[in-house]
GULUMDO-212115 format. One record per residue (C-alpha): x, y, z; residue number from 1. Coordinates in steps of 0.1 Angstrom, whole numbers, plus 5000, padded with zeros to 4 digits. Example, Ala and Ser with C-alpha at 12.3 -4.5 7.8 and 13.67 -1.06 7.14 Angstrom:
2
SITE, 5123, 4955, 5078, 1
SITE, 5137, 4989, 5071, 2
***
This chain:
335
SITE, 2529, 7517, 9037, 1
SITE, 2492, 7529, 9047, 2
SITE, 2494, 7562, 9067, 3
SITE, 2461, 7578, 9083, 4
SITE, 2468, 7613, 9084, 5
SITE, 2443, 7642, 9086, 6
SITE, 2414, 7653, 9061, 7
SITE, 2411, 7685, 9048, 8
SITE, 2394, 7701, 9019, 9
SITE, 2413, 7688, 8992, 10
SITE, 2402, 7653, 8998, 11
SITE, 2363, 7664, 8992, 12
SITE, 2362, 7638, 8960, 13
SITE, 2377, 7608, 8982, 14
SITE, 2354, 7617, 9009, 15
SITE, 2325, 7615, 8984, 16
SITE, 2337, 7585, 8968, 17
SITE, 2334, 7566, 9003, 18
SITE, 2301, 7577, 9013, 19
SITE, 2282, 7567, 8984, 20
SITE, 2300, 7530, 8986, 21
SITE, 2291, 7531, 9025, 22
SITE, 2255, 7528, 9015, 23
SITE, 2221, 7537, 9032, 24
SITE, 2221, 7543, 9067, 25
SITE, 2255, 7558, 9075, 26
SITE, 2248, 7591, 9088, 27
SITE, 2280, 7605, 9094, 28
SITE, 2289, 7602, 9056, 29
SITE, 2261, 7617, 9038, 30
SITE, 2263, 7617, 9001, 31
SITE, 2262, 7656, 9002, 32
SITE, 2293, 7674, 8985, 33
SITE, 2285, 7700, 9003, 34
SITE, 2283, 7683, 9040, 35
SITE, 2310, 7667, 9033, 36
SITE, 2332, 7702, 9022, 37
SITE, 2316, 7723, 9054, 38
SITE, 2330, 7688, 9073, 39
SITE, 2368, 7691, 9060, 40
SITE, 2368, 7726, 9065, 41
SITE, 2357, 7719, 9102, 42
SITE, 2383, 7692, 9103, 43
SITE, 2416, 7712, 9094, 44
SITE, 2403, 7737, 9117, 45
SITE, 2400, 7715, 9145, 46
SITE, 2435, 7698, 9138, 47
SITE, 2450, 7734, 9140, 48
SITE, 2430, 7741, 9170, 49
SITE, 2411, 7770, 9154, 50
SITE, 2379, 7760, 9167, 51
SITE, 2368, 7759, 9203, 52
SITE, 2374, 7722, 9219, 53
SITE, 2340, 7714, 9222, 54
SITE, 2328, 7718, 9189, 55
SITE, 2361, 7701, 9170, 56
SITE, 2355, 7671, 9144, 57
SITE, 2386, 7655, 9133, 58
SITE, 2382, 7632, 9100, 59
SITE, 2409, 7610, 9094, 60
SITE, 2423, 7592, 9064, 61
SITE, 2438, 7560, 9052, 62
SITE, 2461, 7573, 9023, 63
SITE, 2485, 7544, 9007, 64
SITE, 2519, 7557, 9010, 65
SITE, 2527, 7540, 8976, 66
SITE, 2499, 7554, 8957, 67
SITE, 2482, 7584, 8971, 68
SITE, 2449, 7564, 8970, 69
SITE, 2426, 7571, 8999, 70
SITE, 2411, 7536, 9012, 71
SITE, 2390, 7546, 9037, 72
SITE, 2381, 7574, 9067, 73
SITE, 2370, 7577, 9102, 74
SITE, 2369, 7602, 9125, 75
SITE, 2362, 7617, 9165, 76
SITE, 2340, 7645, 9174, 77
SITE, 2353, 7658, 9205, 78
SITE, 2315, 7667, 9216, 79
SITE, 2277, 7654, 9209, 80
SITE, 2245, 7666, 9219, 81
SITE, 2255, 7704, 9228, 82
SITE, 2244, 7726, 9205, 83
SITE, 2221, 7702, 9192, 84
SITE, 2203, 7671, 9210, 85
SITE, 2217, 7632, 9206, 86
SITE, 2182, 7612, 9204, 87
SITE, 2183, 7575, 9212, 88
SITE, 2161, 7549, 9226, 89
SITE, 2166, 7534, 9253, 90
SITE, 2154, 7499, 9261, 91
SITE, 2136, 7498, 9300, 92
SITE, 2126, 7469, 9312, 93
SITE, 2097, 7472, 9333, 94
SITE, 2081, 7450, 9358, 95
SITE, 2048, 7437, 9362, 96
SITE, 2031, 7416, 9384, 97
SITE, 1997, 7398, 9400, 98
SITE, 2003, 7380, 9435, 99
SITE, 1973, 7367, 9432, 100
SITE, 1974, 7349, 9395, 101
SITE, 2012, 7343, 9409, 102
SITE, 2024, 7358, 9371, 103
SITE, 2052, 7380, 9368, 104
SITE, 2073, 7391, 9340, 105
SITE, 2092, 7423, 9324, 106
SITE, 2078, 7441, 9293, 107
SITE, 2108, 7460, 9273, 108
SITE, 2100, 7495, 9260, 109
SITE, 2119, 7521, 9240, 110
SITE, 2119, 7551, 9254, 111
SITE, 2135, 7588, 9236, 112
SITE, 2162, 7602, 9259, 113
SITE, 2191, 7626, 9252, 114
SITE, 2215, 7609, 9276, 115
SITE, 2248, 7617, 9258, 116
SITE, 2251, 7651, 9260, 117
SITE, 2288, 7666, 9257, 118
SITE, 2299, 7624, 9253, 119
SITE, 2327, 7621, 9223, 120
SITE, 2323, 7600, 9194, 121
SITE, 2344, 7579, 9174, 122
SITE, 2328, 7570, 9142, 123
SITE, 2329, 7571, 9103, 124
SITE, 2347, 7542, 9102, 125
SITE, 2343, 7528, 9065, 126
SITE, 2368, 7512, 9044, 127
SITE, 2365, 7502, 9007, 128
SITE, 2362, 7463, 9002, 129
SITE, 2394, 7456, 8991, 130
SITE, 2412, 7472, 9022, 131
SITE, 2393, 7454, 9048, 132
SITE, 2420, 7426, 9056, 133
SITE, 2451, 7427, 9064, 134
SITE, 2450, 7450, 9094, 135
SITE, 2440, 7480, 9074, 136
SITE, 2405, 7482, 9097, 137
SITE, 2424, 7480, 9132, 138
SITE, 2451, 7507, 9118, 139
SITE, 2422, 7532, 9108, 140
SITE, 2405, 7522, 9140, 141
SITE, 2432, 7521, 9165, 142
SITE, 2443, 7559, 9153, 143
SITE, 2410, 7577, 9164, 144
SITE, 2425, 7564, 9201, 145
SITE, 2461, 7578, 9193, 146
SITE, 2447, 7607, 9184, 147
SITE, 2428, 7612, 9217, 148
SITE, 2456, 7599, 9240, 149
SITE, 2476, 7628, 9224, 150
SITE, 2455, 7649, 9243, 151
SITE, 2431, 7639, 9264, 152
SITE, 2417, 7666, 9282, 153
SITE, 2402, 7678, 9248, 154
SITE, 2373, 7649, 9251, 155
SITE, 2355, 7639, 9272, 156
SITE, 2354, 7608, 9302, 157
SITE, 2332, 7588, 9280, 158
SITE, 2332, 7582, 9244, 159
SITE, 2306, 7563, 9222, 160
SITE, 2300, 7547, 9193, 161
SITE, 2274, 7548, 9171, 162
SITE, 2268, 7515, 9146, 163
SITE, 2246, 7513, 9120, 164
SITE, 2215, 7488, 9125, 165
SITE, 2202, 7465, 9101, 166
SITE, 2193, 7469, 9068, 167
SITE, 2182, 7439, 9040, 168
SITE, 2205, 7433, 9007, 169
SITE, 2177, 7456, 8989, 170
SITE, 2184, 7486, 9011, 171
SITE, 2151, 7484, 9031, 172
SITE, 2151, 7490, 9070, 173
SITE, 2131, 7466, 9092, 174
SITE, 2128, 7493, 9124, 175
SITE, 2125, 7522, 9097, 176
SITE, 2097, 7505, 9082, 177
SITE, 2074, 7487, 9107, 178
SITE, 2086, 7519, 9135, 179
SITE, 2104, 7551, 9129, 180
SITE, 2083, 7557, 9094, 181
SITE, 2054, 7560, 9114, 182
SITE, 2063, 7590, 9136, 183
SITE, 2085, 7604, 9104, 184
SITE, 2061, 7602, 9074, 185
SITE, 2091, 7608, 9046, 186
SITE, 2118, 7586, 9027, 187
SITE, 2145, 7574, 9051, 188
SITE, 2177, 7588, 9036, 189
SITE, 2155, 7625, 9040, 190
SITE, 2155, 7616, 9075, 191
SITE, 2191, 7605, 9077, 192
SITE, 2200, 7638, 9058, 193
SITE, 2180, 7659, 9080, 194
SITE, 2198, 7641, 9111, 195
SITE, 2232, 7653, 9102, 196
SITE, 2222, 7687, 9087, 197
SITE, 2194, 7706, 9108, 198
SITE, 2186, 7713, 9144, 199
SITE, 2167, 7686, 9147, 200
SITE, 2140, 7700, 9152, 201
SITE, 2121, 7679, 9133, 202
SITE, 2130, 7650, 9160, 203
SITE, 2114, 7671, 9185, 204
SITE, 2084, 7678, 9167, 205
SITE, 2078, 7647, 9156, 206
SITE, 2089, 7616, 9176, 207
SITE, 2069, 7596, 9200, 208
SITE, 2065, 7611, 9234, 209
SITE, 2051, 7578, 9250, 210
SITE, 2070, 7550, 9254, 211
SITE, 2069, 7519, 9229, 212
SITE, 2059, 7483, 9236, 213
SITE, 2088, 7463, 9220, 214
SITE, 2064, 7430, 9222, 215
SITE, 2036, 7449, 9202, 216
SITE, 2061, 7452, 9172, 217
SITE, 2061, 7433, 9143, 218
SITE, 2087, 7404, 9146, 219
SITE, 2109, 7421, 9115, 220
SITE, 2113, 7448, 9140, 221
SITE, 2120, 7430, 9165, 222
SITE, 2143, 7411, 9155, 223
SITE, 2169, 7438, 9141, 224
SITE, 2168, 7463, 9180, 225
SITE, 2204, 7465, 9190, 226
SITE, 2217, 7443, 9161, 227
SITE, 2245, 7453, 9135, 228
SITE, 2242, 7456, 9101, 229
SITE, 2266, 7428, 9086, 230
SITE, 2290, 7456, 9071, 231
SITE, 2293, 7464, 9109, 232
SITE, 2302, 7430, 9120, 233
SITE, 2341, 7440, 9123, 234
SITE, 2339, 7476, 9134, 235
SITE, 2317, 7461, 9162, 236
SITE, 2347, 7432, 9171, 237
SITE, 2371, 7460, 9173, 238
SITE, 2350, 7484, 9193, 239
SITE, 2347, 7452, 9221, 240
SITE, 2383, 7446, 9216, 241
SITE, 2392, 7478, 9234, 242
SITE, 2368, 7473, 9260, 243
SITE, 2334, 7496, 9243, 244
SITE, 2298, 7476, 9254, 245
SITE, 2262, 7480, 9249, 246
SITE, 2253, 7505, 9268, 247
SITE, 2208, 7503, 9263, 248
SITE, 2206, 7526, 9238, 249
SITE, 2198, 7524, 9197, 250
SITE, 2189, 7547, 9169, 251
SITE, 2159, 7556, 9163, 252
SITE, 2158, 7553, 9132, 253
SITE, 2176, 7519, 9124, 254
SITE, 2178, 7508, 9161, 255
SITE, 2216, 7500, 9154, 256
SITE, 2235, 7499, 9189, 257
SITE, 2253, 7523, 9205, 258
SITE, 2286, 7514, 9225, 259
SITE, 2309, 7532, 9252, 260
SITE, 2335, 7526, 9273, 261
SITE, 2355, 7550, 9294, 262
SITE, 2380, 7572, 9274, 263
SITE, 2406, 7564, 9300, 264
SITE, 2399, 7527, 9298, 265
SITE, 2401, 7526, 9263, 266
SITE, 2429, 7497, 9256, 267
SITE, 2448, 7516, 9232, 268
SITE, 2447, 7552, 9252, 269
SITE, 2455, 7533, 9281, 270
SITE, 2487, 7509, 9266, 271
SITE, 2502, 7532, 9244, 272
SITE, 2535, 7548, 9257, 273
SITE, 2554, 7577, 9249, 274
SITE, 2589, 7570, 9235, 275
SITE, 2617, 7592, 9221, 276
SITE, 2626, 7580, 9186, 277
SITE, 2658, 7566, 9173, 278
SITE, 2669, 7560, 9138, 279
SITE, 2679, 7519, 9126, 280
SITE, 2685, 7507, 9093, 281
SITE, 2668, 7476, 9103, 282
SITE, 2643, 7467, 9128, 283
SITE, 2647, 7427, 9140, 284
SITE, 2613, 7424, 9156, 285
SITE, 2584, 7398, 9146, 286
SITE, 2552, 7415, 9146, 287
SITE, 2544, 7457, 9139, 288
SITE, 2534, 7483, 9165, 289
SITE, 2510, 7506, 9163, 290
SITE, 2528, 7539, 9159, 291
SITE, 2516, 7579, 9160, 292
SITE, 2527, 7609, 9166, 293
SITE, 2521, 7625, 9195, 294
SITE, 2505, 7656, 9184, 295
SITE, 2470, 7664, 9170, 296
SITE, 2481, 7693, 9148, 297
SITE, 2509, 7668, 9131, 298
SITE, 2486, 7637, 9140, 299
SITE, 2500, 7609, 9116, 300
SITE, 2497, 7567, 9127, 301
SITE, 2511, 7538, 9107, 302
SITE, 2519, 7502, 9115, 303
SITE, 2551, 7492, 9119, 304
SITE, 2576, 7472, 9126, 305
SITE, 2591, 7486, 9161, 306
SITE, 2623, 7478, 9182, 307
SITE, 2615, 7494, 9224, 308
SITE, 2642, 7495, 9246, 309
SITE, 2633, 7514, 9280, 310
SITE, 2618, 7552, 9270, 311
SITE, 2634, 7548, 9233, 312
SITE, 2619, 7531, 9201, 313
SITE, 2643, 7523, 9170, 314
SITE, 2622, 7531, 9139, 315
SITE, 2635, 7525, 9104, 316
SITE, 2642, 7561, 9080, 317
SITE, 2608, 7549, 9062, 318
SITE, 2586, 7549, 9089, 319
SITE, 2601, 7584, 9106, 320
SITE, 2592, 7596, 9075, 321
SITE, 2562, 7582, 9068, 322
SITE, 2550, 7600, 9105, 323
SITE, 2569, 7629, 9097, 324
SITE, 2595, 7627, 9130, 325
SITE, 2629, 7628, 9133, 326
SITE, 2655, 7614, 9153, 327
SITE, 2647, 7628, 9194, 328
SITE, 2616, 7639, 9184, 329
SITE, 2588, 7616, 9202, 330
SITE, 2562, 7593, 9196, 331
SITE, 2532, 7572, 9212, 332
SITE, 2532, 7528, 9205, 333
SITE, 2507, 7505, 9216, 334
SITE, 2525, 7471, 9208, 335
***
């Protein structure tokens, strides 16, 4: 059975495994060991609340039950943009028009905002190649909304998405290259880096302060504003299917989307019930629920089958065990 559970320091060589297979362009997973340990330690803190709510990251695993491998990862920052700035483009449309040549038409810009100050984030959703079918994607997905429906009022209204924009099967960057590399005069993974480690700063000092033409680009660039890179494809499909959109606003370095939706509107915060758990030996019931606890210091979510009957759920001995509950202890499904 694959459980996510939470990260903590002892899963450092996992967590570097995974970010060097994510490949260029995926911030939140740096190939940094020590990122990546400062980033555990901040996760166990924030699962046992030891860290003001604001400034919580919770990184989740997808452990096989069977094994002990760890298949993939993907987390929630309860806050963005606070103590340091969220810097995105924006795309404005802007209006232009001669009555008496009777022309009219909309030139598209990309402008630098900091909209998203104090938004939450789901992200760092990766998952190695051979665990991306079979459900293993929507399990690792679906549990970053558990986890906030276990509490709420620890994020905030709106949560986002970041995905990562397009990149060629040689690792080059379109937007990096004919755009960003422009304003930022260094390698793009030095960029990426300083994005996730510094003040940022370096943003400030440094990007344009004038808004860009998107029709004087070159057509590479173009081409790849608000697309996904093909690795994204799914996380994009499942980020729709609980109700995330485009929202005008892309990196600024790849020009990958961003997306956001509600946190309340979110399909699996808003369909996932609280039940009081019961013990079967069997479970007659044709397709699995999605099944957490209902607690972010003991967060565990599996898939599995599931038998509801009013404010109860019957649960075979396995999966209680695999979530770490007991018989009238309780538990939130989204079936």
């Amino acid at each position: 059975m694959l459980v996510v559970r939470p990260a903590g320091p002892a899963d450092l060589d996992s967590l570097l495994e995974l970010a060097i297979l994510s490949g260029p362009g995926f911030t939140s997973l740096p190939e940094d060991p020590d990122a990546l340990s400062d980033r555990l330690v901040l996760s166990a803190a924030s699962f046992l609340g030891q860290v003001a709510p604001q400034e919580a990251w919770y990184t989740l695993m997808l452990e096989d039950g069977d094994t002990g491998d760890i298949d993939g990862v993907g987390s929630v920052k309860a806050a963005v943009g606070l103590k340091r700035p969220f810097f995105s483009f924006r795309i404005v449309s802007h209006a232009v028009s001669s009555p008496s040549l009777k022309i009219a038409h909309e030139h598209q810009t990309l402008v630098l905002v900091n909209e998203c100050r104090g938004w939450s984030e789901v992200g760092s959703l990766f998952l190695k190649a051979d665990r991306r079918k079979g459900g293993a994607g929507r399990l690792l997905s679906q549990s970053r909304y558990m986890l906030i429906g276990a509490q709420p009022d620890l994020f905030d209204e709106t949560v986002l998405a970041e995905l990562r924009g397009v990149f060629t099967p040689d690792g080059a960057c379109p937007f990096w290259d004919h755009v960003a590399h422009k304003f930022f005069p260094m390698p793009f993974d030095d960029a990426d880096r300083m994005t996730g480690s510094t003040d940022k700063q370096f943003i400030v000092d440094l990007a344009p302060r004038h808004p860009i033409y998107i029709d004087l680009l070159p057509e590479p660039a173009r081409a790849v504003i608000g697309k996904v890179h093909p690795q994204g494809v799914p996380a994009m499909a499942l980020l729709e299917s609980e109700g995330f959109r485009p929202n005008g606003l892309v990196d600024i370095f790849d020009a990958g989307p961003t997306v956001s939706c509600r946190r309340d509107d979110i399909r699996t915060v808003r369909d996932a019930r609280v039940l009081t758990v019961e013990i079967a030996e069997d479970i007659e019931t044709d397709l699995p629920a999605l099944i957490s606890t209902d607690s972010i210091a003991t967060f565990r979510a599996v898939r599995a089958k599931a038998d509801i009957k009013g404010d109860a759920v019957r649960l075979t001995a396995e999966t209680a065990a695999a979530l770490k509950v007991k018989a009238g202890g309780v538990v939130r499904v989204k079936s």
